[in-house]
N, C-alpha and C positions, 0 to 999 in steps of 0.2 A: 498348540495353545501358546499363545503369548504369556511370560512369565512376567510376574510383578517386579518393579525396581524399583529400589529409592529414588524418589522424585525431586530432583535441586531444586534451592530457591530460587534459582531463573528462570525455572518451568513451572514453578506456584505461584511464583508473582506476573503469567502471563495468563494461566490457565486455573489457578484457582478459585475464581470465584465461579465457574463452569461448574454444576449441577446437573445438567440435562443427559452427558451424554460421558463416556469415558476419556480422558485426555490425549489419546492418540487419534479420537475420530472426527471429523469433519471441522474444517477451519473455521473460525467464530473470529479472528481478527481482519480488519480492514486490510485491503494488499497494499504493498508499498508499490506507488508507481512513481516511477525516475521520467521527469521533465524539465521541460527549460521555458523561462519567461523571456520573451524578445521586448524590449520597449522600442517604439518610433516616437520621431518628435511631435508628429501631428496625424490625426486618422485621415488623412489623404495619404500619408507614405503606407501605412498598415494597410488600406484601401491598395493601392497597386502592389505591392507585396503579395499581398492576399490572392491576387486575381494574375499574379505570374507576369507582372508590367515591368516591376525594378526588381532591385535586389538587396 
């Protein structure tokens, strides 16, 4: 059995307002996903980029 522990204020202010279910179970926060925004000057470069013509 999993023992009870005082719960920090970093893990109340992420999980506190969670009622449905115990705070070690199932993820209820959005995931963090790491990307990158490319700009081109005009959607004809984004256009052959896109399609493996330039670079």
């Amino acid at each position: 059995m999993l023992e009870k522990k005082h719960i920090g204020k970093s893990t109340q202010s992420i999980w506190g307002g969670e009622q449905e279910h115990e705070l070690y179970e199932r993820s209820t926060q959005v995931p963090v996903v790491h990307s990158v925004s490319f700009g081109y000057k005009d959607i004809e470069t984004w256009h052959k980029v896109a399609l493996e013509e330039s670079q």
